[in-house]
N, C-alpha and C positions, 0 to 999 in steps of 0.2 A: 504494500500500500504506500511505500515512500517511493515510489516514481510516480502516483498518479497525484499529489499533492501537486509539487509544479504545476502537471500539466492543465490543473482548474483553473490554471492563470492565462491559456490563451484563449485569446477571443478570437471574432473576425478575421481584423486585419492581421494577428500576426498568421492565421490559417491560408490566409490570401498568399500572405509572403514565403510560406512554406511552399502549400502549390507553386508558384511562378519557379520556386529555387529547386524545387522537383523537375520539372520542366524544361530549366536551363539545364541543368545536370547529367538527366538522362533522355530527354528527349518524348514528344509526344507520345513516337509509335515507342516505343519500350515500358510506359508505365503502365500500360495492363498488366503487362509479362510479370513487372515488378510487385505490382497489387496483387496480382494472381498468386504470385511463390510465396508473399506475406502473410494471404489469408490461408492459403496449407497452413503454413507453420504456426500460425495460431492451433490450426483447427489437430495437428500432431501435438503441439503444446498440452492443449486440453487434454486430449485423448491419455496423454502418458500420467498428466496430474491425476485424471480421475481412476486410472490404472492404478496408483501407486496409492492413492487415500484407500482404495479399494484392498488394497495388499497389506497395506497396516491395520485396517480396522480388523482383516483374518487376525493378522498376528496376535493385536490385543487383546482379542477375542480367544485366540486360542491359549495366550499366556494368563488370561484371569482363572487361577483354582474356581472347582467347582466346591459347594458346598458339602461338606460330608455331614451323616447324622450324627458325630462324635462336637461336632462345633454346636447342633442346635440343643442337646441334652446337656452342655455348659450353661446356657444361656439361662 
């Protein structure tokens, strides 16, 4: 969450300015290509995050002891 703090700071025009310096940099016909390989890699991003929450929650799940009936005849 500390990279999306800045970026609540741009507006408009500095969005403006980024487009055009996109633009200059790589050139009309290249930013789909460019857009395109970004939103994969979001969308593999995701995929591995929700992989990996999914892989620990096994773990912790399988590392919490189970109840024995020697714990509830303590109580």
């Amino acid at each position: 969450m500390l990279l999306s703090f800045p970026l609540a700071f741009i507006g408009v025009p500095e969005g403006i300015i980024v487009v055009v310096l996109l633009v200059l940099l790589f050139g009309a016909k290249k930013l789909p290509a460019l857009a395109r390989g970004v939103g994969e890699s979001i969308v593999e991003f995701k995929k591995a995050r929700t992989d990996l929450d999914a892989e620990s929650e096994k773990t912790e799940a399988a590392s919490k002891p189970l109840p024995s009936s020697d714990d509830k005849s303590a109580s």
